[in-house]
C-alpha positions as CSV (number, residue, x, y, z in Angstrom):
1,X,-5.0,-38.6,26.6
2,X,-4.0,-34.7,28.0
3,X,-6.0,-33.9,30.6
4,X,-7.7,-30.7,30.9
5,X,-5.1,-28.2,33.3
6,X,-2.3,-29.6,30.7
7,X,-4.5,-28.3,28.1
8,X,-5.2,-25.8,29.4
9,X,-1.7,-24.3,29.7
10,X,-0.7,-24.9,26.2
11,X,-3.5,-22.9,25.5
12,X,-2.6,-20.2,27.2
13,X,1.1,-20.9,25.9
14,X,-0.6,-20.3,22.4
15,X,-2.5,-17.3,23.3
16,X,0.9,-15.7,24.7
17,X,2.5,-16.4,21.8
18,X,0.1,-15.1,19.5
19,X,-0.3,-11.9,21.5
20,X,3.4,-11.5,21.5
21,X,3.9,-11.8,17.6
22,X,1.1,-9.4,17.2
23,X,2.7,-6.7,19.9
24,X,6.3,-7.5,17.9
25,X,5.2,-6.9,14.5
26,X,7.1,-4.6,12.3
27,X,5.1,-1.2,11.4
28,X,5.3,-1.7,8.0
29,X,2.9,-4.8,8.3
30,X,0.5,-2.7,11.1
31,X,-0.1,0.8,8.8
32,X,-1.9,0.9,5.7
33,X,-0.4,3.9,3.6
34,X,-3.8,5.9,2.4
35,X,-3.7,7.3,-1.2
36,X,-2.5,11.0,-1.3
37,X,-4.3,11.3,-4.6
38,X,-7.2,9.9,-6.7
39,X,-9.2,9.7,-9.5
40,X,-9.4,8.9,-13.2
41,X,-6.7,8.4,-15.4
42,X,-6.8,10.6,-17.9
43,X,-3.4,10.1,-19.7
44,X,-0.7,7.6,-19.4
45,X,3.3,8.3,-20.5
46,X,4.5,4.8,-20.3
47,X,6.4,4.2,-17.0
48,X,7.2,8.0,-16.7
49,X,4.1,9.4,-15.6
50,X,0.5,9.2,-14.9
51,X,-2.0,12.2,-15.2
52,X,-5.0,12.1,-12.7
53,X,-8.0,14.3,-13.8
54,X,-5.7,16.0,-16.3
55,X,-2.8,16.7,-13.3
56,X,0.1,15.5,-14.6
57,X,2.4,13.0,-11.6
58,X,5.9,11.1,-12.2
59,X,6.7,8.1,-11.3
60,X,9.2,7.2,-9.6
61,X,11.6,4.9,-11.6
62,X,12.1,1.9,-10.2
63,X,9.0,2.2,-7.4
64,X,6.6,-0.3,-7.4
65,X,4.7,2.5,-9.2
66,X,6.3,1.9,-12.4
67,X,5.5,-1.7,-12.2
68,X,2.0,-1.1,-11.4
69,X,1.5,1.3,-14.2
70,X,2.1,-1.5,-16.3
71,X,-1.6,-2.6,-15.4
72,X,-3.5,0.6,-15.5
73,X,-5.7,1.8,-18.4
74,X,-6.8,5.3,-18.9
75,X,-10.3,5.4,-17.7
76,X,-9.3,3.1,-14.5
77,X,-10.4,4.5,-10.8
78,X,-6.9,4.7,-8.6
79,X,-4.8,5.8,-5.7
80,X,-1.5,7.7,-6.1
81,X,1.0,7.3,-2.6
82,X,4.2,9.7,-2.7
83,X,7.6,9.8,-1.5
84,X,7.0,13.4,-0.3
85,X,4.5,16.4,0.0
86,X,2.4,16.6,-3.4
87,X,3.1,20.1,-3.3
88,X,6.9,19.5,-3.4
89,X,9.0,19.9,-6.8
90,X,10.5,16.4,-7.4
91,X,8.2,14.5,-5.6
92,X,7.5,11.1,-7.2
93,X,4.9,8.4,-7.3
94,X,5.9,5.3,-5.3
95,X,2.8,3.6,-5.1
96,X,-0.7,3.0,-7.4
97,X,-3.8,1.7,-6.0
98,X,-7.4,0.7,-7.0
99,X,-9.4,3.5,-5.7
100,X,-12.0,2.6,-3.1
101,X,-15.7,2.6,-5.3
């Protein structure tokens, strides 16, 4: 049987640990990318592009956009992430998400 200050430490052993993976965790796991666009789809050119509200995006080939698109349905509520500036020639989708209702 442990008795209680032996507990105690690994206790606090674990709650190091666990505050230490948290602190050490990569970026990409801590930020949520937000959607640079959304709406309705209004129009769907196979894994090419996607047109939101009648605007017209491409997809980047290879992106986990073009696999996504695979999945979406005109008439379906979603997210559009970007490698760039929406505003910028030659910016391409990179990532599709369910809009938020």
């Amino acid at each position: 049987m442990m008795n209680k200050s032996r507990r105690f430490k690994l206790a606090a052993l674990a709650a190091a640990a666990l505050s230490l993976m948290m602190v050490c965790a990569p970026a990409s796991a801590v930020l949520r990318v937000q959607p640079q666009i959304s709406g309705t789809v209004t129009a769907i050119a196979g894994t090419v592009a996607v047109s939101i509200d009648g605007k017209q995006y491409m997809i980047g080939a290879g992106t986990s956009a073009a696999q996504a698109i695979l999945n979406v349905h005109v008439g379906d509520q979603i997210g559009l992430i970007f490698d760039g500036p929406v505003s910028k020639p030659g910016t391409h989708v990179t990532g599709i998400t369910a809009a938020s209702p």
